[in-house]
Structure formats: structure tokens, C-alpha cells
C-alpha positions as CSV (number, residue, x, y, z in Angstrom):
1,X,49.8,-43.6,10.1
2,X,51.3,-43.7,6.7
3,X,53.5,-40.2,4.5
4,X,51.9,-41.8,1.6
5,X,48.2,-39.9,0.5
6,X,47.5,-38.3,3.6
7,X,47.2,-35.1,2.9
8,X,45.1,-35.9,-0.2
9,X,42.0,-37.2,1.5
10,X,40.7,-33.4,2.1
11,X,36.9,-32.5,2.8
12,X,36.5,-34.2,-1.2
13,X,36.3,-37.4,0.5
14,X,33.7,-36.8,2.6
15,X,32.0,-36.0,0.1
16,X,32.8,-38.5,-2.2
17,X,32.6,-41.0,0.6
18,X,28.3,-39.9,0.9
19,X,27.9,-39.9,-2.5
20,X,28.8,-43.7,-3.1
21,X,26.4,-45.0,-0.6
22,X,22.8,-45.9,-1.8
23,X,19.6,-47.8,-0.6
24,X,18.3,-50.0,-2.9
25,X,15.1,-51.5,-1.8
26,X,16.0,-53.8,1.6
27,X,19.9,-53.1,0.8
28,X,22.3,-50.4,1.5
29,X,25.4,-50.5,-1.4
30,X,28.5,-49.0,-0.7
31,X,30.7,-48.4,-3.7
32,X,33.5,-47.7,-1.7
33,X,34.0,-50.9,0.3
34,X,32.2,-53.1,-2.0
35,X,29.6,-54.2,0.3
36,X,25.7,-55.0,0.0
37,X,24.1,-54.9,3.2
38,X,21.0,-56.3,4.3
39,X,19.7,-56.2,7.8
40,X,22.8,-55.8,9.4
41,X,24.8,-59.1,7.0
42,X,26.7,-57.7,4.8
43,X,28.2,-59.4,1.5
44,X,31.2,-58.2,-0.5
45,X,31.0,-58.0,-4.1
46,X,33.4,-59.2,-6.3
47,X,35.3,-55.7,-8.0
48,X,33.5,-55.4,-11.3
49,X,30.5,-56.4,-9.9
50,X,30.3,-54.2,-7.5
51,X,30.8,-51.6,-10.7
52,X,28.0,-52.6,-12.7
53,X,26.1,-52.4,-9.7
54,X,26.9,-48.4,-9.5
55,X,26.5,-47.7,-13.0
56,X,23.2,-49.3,-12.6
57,X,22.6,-47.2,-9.2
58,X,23.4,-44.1,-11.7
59,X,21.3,-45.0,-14.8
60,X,17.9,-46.1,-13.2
61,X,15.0,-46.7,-15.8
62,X,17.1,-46.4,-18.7
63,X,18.2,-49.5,-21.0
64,X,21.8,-50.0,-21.1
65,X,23.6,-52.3,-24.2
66,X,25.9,-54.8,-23.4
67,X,28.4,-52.6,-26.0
68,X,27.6,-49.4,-23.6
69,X,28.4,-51.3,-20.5
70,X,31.7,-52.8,-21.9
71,X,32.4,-48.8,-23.0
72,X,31.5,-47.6,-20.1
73,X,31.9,-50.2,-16.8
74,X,34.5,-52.5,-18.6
75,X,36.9,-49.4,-20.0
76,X,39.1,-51.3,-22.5
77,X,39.4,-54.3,-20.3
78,X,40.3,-57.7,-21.9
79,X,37.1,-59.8,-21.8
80,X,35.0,-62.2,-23.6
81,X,31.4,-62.2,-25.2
82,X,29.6,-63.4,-22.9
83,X,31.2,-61.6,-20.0
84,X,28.4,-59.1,-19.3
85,X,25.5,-61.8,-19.4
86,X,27.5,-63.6,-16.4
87,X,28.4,-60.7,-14.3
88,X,24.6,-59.3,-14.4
89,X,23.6,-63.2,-13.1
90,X,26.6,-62.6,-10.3
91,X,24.5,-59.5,-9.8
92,X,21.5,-60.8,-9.8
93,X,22.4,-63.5,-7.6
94,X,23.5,-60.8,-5.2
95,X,20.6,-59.4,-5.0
96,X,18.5,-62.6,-5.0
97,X,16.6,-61.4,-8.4
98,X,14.6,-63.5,-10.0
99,X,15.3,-63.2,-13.6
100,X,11.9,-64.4,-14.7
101,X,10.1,-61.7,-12.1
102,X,12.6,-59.3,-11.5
103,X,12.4,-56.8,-9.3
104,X,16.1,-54.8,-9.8
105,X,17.5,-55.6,-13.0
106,X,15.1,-56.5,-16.6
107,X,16.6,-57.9,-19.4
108,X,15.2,-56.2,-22.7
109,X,15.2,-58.3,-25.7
110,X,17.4,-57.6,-28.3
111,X,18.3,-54.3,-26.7
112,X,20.1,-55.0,-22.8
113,X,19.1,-54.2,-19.6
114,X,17.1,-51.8,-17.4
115,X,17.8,-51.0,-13.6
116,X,14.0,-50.8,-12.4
117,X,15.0,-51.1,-8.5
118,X,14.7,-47.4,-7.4
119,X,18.2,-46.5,-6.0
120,X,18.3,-43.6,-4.1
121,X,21.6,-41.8,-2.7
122,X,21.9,-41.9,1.0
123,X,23.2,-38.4,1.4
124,X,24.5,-37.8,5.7
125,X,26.2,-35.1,5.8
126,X,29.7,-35.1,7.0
127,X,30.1,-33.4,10.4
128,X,33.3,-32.2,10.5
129,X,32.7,-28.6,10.1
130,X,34.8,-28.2,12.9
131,X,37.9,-29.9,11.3
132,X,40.3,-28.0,9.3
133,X,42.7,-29.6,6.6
134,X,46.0,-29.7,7.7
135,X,48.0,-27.1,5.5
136,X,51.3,-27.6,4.3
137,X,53.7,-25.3,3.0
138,X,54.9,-25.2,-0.5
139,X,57.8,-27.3,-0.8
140,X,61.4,-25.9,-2.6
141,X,63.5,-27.9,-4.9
142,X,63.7,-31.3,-3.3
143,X,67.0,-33.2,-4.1
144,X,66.4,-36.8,-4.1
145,X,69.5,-39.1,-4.6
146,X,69.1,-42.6,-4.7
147,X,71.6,-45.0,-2.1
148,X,72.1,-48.4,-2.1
149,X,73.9,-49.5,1.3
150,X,76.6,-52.6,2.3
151,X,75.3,-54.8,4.8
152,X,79.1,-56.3,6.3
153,X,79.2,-59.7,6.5
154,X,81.1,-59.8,9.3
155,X,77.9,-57.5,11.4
156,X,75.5,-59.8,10.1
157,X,77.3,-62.9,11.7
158,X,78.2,-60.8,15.0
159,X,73.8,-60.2,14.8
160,X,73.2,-63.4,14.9
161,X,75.4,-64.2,17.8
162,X,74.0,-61.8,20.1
163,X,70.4,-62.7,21.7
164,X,69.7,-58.6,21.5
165,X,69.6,-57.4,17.6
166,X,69.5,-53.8,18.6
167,X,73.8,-54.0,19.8
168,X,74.3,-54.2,16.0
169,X,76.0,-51.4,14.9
170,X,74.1,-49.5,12.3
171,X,75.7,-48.8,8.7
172,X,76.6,-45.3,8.5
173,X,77.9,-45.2,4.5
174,X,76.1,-45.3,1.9
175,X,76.8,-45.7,-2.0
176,X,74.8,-43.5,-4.6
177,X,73.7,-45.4,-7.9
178,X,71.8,-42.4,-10.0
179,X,72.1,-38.6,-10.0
180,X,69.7,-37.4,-12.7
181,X,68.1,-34.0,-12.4
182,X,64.9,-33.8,-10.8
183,X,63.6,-36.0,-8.3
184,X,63.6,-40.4,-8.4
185,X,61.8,-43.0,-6.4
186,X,60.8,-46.1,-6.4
187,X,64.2,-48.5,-7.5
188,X,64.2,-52.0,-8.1
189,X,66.5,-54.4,-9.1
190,X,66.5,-57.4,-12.1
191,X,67.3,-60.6,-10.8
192,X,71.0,-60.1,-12.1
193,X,71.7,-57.6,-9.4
194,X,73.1,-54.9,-12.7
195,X,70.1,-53.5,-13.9
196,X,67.9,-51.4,-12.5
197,X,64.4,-49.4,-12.3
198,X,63.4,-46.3,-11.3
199,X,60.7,-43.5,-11.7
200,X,62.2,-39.9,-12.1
201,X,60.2,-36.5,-12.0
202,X,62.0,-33.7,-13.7
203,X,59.5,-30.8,-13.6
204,X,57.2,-32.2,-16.2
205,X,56.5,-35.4,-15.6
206,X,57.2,-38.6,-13.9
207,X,59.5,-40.9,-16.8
208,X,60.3,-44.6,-15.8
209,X,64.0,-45.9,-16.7
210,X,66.4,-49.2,-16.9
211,X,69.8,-48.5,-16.1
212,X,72.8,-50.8,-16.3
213,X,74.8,-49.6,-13.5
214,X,78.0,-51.2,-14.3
215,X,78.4,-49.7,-17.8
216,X,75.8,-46.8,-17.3
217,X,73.3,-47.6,-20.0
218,X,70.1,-46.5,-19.5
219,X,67.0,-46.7,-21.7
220,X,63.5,-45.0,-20.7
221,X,60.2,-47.1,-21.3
222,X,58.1,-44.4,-23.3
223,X,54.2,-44.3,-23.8
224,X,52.1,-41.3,-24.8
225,X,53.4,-37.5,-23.8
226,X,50.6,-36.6,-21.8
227,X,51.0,-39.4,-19.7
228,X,53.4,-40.3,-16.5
229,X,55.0,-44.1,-16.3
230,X,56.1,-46.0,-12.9
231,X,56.3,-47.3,-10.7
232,X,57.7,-50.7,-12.0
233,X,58.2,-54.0,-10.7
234,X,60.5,-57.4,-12.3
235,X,59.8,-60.9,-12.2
236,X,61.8,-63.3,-10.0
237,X,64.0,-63.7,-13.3
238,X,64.6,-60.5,-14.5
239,X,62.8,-60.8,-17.7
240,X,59.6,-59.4,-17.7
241,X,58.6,-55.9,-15.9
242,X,55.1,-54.6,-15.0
243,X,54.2,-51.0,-14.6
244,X,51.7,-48.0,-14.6
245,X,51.1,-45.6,-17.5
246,X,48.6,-43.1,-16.1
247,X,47.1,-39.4,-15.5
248,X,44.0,-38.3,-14.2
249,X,41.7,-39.6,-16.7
250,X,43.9,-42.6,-17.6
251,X,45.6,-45.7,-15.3
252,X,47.0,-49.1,-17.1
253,X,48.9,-51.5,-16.7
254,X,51.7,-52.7,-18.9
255,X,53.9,-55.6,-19.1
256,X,57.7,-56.1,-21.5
257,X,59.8,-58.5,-22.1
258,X,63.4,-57.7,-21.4
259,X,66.9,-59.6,-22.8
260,X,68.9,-57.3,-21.2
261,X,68.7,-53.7,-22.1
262,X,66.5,-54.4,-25.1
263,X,62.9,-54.9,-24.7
264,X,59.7,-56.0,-26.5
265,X,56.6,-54.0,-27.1
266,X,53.9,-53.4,-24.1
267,X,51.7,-55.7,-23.5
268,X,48.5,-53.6,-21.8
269,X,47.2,-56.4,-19.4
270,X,44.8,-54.1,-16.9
271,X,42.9,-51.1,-17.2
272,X,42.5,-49.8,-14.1
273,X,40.1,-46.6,-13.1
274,X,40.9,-42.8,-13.9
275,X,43.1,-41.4,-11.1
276,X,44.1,-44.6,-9.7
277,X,48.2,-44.7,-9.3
278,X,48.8,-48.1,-7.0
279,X,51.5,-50.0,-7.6
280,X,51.8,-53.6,-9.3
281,X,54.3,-56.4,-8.6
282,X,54.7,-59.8,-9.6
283,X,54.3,-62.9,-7.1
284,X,56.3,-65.6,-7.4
285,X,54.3,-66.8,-10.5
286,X,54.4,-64.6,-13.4
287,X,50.9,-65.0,-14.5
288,X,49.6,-63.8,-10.6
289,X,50.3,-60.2,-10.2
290,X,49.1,-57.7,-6.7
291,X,48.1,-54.3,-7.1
292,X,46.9,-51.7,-5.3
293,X,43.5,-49.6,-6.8
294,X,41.7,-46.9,-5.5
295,X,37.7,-46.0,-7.0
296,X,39.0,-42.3,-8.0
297,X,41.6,-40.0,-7.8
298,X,42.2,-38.7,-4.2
299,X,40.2,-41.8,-2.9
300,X,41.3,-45.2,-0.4
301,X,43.4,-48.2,-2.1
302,X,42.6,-51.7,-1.4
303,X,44.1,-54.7,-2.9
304,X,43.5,-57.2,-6.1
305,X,45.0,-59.8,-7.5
306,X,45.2,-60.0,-11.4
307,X,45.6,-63.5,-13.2
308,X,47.1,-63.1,-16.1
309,X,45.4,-66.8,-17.3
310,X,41.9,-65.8,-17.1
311,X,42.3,-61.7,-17.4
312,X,40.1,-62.0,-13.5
313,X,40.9,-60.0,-10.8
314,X,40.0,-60.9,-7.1
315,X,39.9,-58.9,-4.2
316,X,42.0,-59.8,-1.5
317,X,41.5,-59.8,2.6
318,X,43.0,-56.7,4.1
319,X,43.0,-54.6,6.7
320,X,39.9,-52.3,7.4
321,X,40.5,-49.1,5.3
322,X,41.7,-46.0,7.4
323,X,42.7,-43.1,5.6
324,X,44.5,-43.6,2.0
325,X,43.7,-47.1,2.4
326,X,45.9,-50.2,1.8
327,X,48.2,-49.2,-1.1
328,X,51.2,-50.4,0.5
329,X,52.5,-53.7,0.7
330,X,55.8,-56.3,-0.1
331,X,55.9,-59.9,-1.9
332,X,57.5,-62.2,0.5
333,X,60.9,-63.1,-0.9
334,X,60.6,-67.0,-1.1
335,X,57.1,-67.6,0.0
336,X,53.3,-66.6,-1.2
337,X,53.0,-63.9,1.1
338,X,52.1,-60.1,1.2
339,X,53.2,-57.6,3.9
340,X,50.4,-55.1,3.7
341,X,51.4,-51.0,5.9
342,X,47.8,-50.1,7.4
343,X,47.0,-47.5,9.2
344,X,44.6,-48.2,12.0
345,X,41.3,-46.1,13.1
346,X,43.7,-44.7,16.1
347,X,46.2,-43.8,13.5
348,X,48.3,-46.6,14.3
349,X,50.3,-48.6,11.9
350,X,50.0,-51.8,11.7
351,X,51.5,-55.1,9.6
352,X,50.1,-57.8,8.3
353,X,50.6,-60.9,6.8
354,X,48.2,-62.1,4.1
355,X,49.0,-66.1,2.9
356,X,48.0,-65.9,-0.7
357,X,47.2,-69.4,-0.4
358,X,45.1,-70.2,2.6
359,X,43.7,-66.4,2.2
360,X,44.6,-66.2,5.4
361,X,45.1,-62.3,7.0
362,X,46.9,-62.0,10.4
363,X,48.0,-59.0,12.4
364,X,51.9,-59.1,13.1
365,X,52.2,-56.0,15.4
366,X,51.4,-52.3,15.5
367,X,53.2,-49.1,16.3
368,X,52.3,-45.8,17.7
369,X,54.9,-44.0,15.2
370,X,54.5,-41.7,12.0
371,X,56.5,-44.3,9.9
372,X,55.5,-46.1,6.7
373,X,56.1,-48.3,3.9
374,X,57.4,-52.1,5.7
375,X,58.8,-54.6,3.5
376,X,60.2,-58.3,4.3
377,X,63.8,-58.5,5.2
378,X,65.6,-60.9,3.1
379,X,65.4,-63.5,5.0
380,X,62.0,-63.7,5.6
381,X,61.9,-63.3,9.0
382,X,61.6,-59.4,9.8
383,X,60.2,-56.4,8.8
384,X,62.3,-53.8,7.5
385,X,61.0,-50.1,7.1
386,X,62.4,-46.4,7.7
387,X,62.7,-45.2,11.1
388,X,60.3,-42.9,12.9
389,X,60.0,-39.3,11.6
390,X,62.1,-37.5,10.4
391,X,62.9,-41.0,9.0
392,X,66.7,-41.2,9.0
393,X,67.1,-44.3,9.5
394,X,66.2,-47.8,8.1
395,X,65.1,-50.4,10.6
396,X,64.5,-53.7,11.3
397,X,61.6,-55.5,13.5
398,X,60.9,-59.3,14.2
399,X,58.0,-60.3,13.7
400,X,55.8,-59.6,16.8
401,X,57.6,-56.1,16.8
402,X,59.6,-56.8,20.2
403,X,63.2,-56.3,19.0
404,X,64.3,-53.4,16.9
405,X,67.3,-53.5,14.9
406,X,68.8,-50.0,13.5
407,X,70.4,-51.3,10.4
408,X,71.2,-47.9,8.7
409,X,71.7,-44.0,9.9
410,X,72.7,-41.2,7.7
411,X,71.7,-37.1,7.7
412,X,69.3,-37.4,4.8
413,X,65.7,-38.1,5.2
414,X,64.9,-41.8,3.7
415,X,62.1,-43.0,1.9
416,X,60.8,-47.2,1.5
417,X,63.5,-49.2,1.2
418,X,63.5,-51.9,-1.0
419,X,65.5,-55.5,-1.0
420,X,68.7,-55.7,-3.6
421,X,68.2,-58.6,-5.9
422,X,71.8,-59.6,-4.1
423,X,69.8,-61.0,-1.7
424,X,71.8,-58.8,1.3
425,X,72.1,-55.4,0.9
426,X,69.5,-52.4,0.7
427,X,68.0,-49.9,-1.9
428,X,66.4,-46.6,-1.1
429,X,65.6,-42.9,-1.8
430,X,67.2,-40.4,0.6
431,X,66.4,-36.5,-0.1
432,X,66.4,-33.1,2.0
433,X,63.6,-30.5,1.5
434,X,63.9,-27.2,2.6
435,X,60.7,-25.4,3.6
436,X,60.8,-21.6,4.6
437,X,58.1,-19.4,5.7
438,X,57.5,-15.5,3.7
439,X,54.7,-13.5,4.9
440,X,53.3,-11.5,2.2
441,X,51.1,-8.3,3.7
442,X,47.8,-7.6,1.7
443,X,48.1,-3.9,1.7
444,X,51.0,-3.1,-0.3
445,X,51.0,-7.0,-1.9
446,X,54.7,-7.7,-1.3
447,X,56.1,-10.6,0.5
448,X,59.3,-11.0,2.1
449,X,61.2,-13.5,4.0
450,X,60.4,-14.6,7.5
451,X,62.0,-17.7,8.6
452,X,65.2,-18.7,5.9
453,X,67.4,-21.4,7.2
454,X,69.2,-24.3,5.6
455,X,66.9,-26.7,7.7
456,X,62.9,-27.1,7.4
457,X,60.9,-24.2,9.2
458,X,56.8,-24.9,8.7
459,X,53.2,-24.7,9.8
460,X,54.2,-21.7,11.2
461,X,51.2,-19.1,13.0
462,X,50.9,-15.5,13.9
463,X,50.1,-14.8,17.9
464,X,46.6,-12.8,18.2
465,X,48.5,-9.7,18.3
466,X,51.0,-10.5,15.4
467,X,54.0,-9.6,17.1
468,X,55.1,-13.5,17.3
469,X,55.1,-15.7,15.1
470,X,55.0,-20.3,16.0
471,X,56.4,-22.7,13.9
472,X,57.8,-26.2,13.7
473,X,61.7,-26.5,13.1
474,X,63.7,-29.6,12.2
475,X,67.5,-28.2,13.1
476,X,67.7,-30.4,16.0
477,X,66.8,-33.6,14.2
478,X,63.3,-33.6,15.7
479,X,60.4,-31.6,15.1
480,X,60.5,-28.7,17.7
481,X,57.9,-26.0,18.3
482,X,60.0,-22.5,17.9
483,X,58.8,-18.5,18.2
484,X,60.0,-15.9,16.1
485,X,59.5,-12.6,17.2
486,X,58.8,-10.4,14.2
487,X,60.1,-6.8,16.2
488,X,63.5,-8.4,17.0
489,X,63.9,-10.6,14.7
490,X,65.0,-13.3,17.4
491,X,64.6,-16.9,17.4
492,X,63.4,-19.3,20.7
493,X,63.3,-23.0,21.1
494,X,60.3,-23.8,23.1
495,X,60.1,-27.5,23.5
496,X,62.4,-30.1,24.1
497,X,61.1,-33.6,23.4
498,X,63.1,-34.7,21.4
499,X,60.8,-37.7,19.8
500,X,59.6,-38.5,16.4
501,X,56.2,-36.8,17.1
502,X,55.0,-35.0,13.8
503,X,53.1,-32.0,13.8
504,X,50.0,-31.6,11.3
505,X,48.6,-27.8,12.8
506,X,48.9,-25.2,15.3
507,X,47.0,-22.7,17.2
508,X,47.3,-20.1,19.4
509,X,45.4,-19.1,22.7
510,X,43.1,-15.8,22.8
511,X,45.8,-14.3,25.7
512,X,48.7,-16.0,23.7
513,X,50.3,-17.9,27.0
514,X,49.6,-21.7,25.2
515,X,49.7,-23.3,22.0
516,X,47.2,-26.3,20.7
517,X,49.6,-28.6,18.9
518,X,47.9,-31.2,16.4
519,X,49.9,-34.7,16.0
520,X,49.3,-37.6,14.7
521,X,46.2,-38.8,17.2
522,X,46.6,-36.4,19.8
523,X,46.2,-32.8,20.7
524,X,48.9,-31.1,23.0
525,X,48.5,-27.9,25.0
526,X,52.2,-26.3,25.0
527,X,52.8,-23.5,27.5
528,X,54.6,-20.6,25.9
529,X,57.2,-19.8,28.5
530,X,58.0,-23.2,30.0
531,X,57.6,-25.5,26.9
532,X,56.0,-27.8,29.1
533,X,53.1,-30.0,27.2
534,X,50.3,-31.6,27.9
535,X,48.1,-34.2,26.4
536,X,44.5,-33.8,26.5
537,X,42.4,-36.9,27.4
538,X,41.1,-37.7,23.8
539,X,40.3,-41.0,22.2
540,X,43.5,-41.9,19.7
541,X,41.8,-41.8,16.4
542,X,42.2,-39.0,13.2
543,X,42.3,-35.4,13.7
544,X,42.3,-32.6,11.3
545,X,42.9,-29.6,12.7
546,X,42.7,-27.8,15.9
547,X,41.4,-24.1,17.2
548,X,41.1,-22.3,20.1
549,X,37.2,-20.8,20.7
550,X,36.5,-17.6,21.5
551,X,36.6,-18.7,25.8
552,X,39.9,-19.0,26.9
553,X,39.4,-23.1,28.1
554,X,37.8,-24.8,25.1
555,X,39.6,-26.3,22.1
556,X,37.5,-27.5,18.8
């Protein structure tokens, strides 16, 4: 399972998800994966098509212009004349329509079309009353600094001498390249190995910058105020750079031309929809760019490619979409090839390799790991990412996942690495939160401090009689379950595992001798006094919360 979105898809997907499902006549249309299905053989629709479709769904009986549609379905987007007559035959075609005798879509003379097909919204209710959202504690200043790291030489050659990867020392230094206020992510490097990009977020908004980081020159790529820029990505030679310019009811894509620090006016070359924020990056063609788009704010990503000779985009094979979706993937650095980060249905994350040629999508390997974010080493022939949670390291897999590599350890938390245009070394954010825990009491309406340590203290619970309180606490590295006792003031370690598990919730017992600890596809029953856990036999796949019932022996 991926950091990135998870805590976003709250109940407002389910519903979401129901409400882009219709039956049309013999077909069920789902806007969210595209698909038309018709006794059990299902068809995906090309992006836009699939569009039209559910502005259709949503304006049954009424004639529609070709001028409303392009307002309305095309958004600004780049296209010619005739476009809307074609993509209503794609449509048509779809649906196996006959033009002359229709029976879904009439063309009225002179005036557009008219969706005459009887859509009706197929409306199952989510059942996961049960479930709870995972809550997560309001974060305090986060300090992000941005580290590039020296790969030696002389370890690289001693790696390749050695059948076993993993007896590579790891690089324990790292060199900072920015320290603006607020918080940056997302660096990459021109071809010339000097300048750089990054997105910074300093209270107001996230601003998008070029910095020279030999003579320190930077320059920030501005649009309009209300709106956030980045991420950012450059061509092979450094001269052109694609990003997003977006906000809730805005996402588009821009592309300038750079000679060094001086660039030309943006191009807008996509408009993608409201709320989407997926990154963009150039193959090794500049007129073929990949992004990542999601149908609304809040919803899954799946991938496109964008040509910038015809202004078409084209869906691209992926992995099955499990929670935010795919929205994270890497250009190969010498070949046509995407890595795509997917979470499976059991939570697992896997990799895959998409050949942009043959369209060709193959599973490299999975792990059972709260990690995220894989790119392709440099020289093709790995997969780099952060290391499990608490992600302080960055690490390095072949590609069937059978030999790890630590290539990097520090005492910051990390965030996706990205490849230096040097062709070696290693860009990255690294950043420490500090979370506390106040309780506030509803009588008097005054809060105070509970848990206040230099280290992360969350999720934490009250016992049934509120003299204890549980919580998760990072001091030893790992995520540890504690207990604070709130007459004495005294701190406990409880468990010991010392493991990258991540917890998402916690509940107590009725008689307060166990805890119901939520990870990432399991549920573990923690006794109090020994700390000893236990799994319970449940399929590996999503869970959102956990509580006890009112009977001492059953979980929900």
C-alpha cells in the first residue's frame, strides 16, 4: 500500500464510486473505470469518450450543441471542428447505434444531439457502516529539507564484485541542496546536472522553482494567485519543462522553454479535470508525455499518454485500481518504459513494467510492506524506492524483488527518491514531523497537553474507564503501541516488534485487558500486560477501522 492519497479516499468515495455507475438499456457504464459492459464482456472506452458518455447519462432528453459539449465535456481542450461529430460516432459505435434508427443518441438538425436511451443510476449502497476512517492527528510544523546523496565509486565497483548486493555498505551522509522556509518536494534535475526543480509550500500555497545550485539563482514559474504550480518534470535535454497549475476547480498542464535560467511563456497543452493533481513527465520523445488523472478531487488515478502531435490522449494498460489508484510511476532512463507503484486488493505493493511500445504490462514483484513511490535505478536494471516505514532509508531491489540492496540510511524520514541527471547519485526529500496528543475536556473547554515528546506520539485512545490512555510512538525507530497512565503520569512500552508495521486505528476491550490494533491488511489483538499479539485469521485485503462490540469476544 502506497503514503500517497490514502487517507483521502474517505466514505466520499463510496459514494462517488455508486454514483458513476449507470444502466443503460442492455449495458452497465462505469465512469470510473471507463468500461461498458454487456452480458458479462466488457469494453473500455477511450478517456473522452467515456466523458461524453456521462454527460449524456446526466442530460437525458435534452438537446445538447456541439458549442455546449466543447464548454462543458471538452473544458478548454485543444481540438478541431469536427471533433465532436467523430467522438459521438466512436460513441455510437460503442454502443452499436444505428445512426439512421437510433436508439441512444439522435442527432437534431441544425441544433445537436439528444441522449433518448433512458440512463438510470445504479445506486447499491455501500456496506461498510461498520468501517470507520482512519483518523489522523493534526500534524505540527513539518521541516522538509531536501538531500542529494554521493554514491562512491569505489562501493559501486566492490557491489558488483560481490554475488550478494545487500554486503554493500549503505551511505550514511548526505548533502542538502535547498533550505527555503516551509516545506519542498518533488526535485528534479536538467540534463546539465546544475539546475534544478522543486515545489515548495510555505503556508499559502504550493510555488514551483528553478534553482542554479552552483551560483544560487533561483527563479519561480508564476501563474494566477489563486492557484498552486508543480510538480515539474524536464526533457532528456534540459530545455523544455512540463508541469501542473491547479486548485480544486482548475488542473492544466503547462509546458516552457528554458536557455538556462530564462524561459519562454507557457504553453497550456492539457486541461485536465477539476481536482485532479497527477503528475506529468516527458518520455524519451518530447512530443509523448505520461500523466497521471483522477475523474475528481479525492477520487483513483490511472494513466494517459498525451501526444503533443495530435493533441490525443490514450489510456494506457495498468494495474487494477486499488485505493488512490495508479498515480505513481518512473520513465525508464534509456528505454520506453514505465515503472508504475500499485497497490494490490490485499494491500500489497506491487511493480510493474509497462513497454510503451508493445503495450505490454508485466508484474515484476510484490511486497507485503507500507512503502511507496519505486523508480528505475540508473542503470536500468533495479528498482529503487524508500525503505519500509518509517522510511529511513533508500533501497534497492532487482528486478524479481529477491535481492535487496540498502543504499542509503540517515535519522530523517525520506520521501521518493528521484535519479540525478549525473547519472549516479540520488535526489530526495527527508523531513521529521512531530505529532503530540492534548486532550481538551468538554466541561470547562480547556485542553492541555498529554503526550509532548520530541518524537511522534499518535492515534492515541482512552481505556473504558479513562484512567489510561494507548497510543503509537516512534522513539524506538518503529512504531510501538505505548500506555500513558493519566493519574501518574507514567509512560509503558507494551510491544516489542520492532518491524515496519504501521498502525491506521486502535481500540480497546470492554474489561481493558487487550487492544484491536488496525495495520495495513491485518487486525492484531495485543494483550495489555504481556505485549504479546496476535493475528486474527482474516483475508489480507483493505481495512478501515476496528471496534470492539459490546461482548467481550467479537471485533467489527
Amino acid at each position: 500500500m502506497t503514503f500517497c492519497d490514502f487517507f483521502d479516499l474517505k466514505e466520499l468515495f463510496w459514494q462517488q464510486w455508486n454514483s458513476m455507475r449507470w444502466k443503460i438499456k442492455g449495458f452497465e457504464f462505469c465512469e470510473h473505470q471507463q468500461t461498458l459492459t454487456k452480458e458479462h464482456s466488457a469494453v473500455r472506452l477511450e478517456p473522452m469518450t467515456s466523458e461524453l458518455l456521462a454527460y449524456f447519462c446526466r442530460h437525458q432528453n435534452l438537446v445538447v450543441s456541439k458549442a455546449q459539449l466543447l464548454e462543458e465535456v471538452w473544458r478548454g481542450r485543444f481540438v478541431s471542428d469536427n471533433t465532436v461529430s467523430k467522438l459521438v460516432t466512436k460513441l455510437r459505435k460503442a454502443l452499436k447505434d444505428d445512426a439512421r434508427n437510433p436508439a441512444f443518441i439522435v442527432t437534431v438538425p441544425k441544433r445537436g444531439y439528444r441522449f433518448v436511451a433512458g440512463a438510470s443510476q445504479i445506486t447499491a449502497a455501500h456496506t461498510g457502516d461498520t468501517q470507520q476512517t482512519p483518523h489522523l492527528p493534526k500534524q505540527s510544523k513539518a521541516q522538509r529539507y531536501l538531500f542529494i546523496f554521493l554514491l562512491c565509486a569505489i562501493c559501486i565497483l566492490a557491489w558488483f564484485s560481490f554475488l550478494k548486493p545487500s554486503v554493500a555498505p549503505a551511505v550514511l551522509s548526505a548533502k542538502a541542496i535547498t533550505s527555503n522556509k516551509g516545506s519542498e518536494y518533488f526535485p528534479s534535475f536538467a540534463a546539465d546536472g546544475v539546475r534544478l526543480t522543486y515545489m515548495n509550500h510555505d503556508g499559502e500555497k504550493f510555488r514551483l522553482y528553478v534553482k542554479n545550485t552552483l551560483s544560487g539563482e533561483q527563479v519561480e514559474i508564476e501563474h494566477e494567485k489563486e492557484k498552486g504550480v508543480g510538480p515539474a518534470s524536464w526533457n532528456d535535454t534540459g530545455t523544455q519543462l512540463v508541469y501542473l497549475v491547479g486548485n480544486p476547480e482548475s488542473c492544466q498542464y503547462f509546458i516552457r522553454e528554458f536557455n538556462g535560467m530564462s524561459m519562454s511563456a507557457p504553453k497550456l497543452i492539457y486541461t485536465c479535470n477539476p481536482g485532479s493533481y497527477g503528475r506529468i513527465k516527458f518520455t524519451h520523445n518530447d512530443n509523448l508525455l505520461i500523466f497521471a488523472e483522477s475523474q475528481a478531487q479525492g477520487m483513483p488515478y490511472s494513466l494517459y499518454s498525451l501526444s503533443l502531435d495530435d493533441n490525443t490522449t490514450q489510456w494506457l494498460p495498468q494495474p487494477d485500481i486499488h485505493l488512490a489508484g495508479n498515480n505513481q510511476f518512473d520513465i525508464h532512463p534509456t528505454e520506453n518504459k514505465l515503472l508504475i507503484s500499485s497497490p494490490d486488493k490485499q494491500q500489497w505493493e506491487g511493480f510493474y513494467q509497462l513497454d510503451l511500445e508493445t503495450q505490454q504490462l508485466s508484474l515484476l514483484f510484490k511486497l507485503n510492506a507500507y512503502i511507496c513511490c519505486g523508480i528505475w535505478s540508473h542503470d536500468g536494471q533495479h528498482v529503487v524506492l524508500m525503505g519500509e516505514h518509517p522510511a529511513r532509508d533508500i533501497v534497492q531491489y532487482t528486478l524479481d524483488g529477491s535481492e535487496k540492496t540498502v543504499l542509503f540510511s540517515g535519522p530523517l524520514q525520506l520521501h521518493r527518491p528521484e535519479r540525478h541527471s549525473n547519472r549516479l547519485d540520488y535526489v530526495f526529500t527527508a523531513f521529521t514531523y512531530n505529532v503530540n496528543v492534548d486532550e481538551y475536556n468538554l466541561a470547562d473547554k480547556q485542553s492541555v497537553s498529554m503526550l509532548n515528546d520530541s518524537v511522534d506520539e499518535r492515534l492515541a485512545v482512552l481505556s473504558p474507564d479513562a484512567n489510561h490512555a494507548a497510543y503509537v510512538n516512534l522513539s524506538s525507530g518503529n512504531e510501538e503501541l505505548w500506555l500513558f497512565n493519566r493519574n501518574t503520569q507514567k509512560r509503558s512500552k507494551i510491544t516489542h516488534f520492532e518491524d515496519g508495521r504501521h498502525y491506521l486505528d486502535l481500540a480497546w476491550s470492554p474489561d481493558q485487558m487487550k487492544i484491536a490494533a488496525l495495520t495495513l491488511n491485518a487486525i492484531h489483538v495485543i494483550d495489555v500486560k504481556s505485549g504479546k499479539a496476535k493475528p486474527l485469521p482474516l483475508p489480507q485485503k483493505e481495512y478501515r477501522g476496528v471496534t470492539w462490540s459490546t461482548k467481550f469476544t467479537q471485533l467489527s
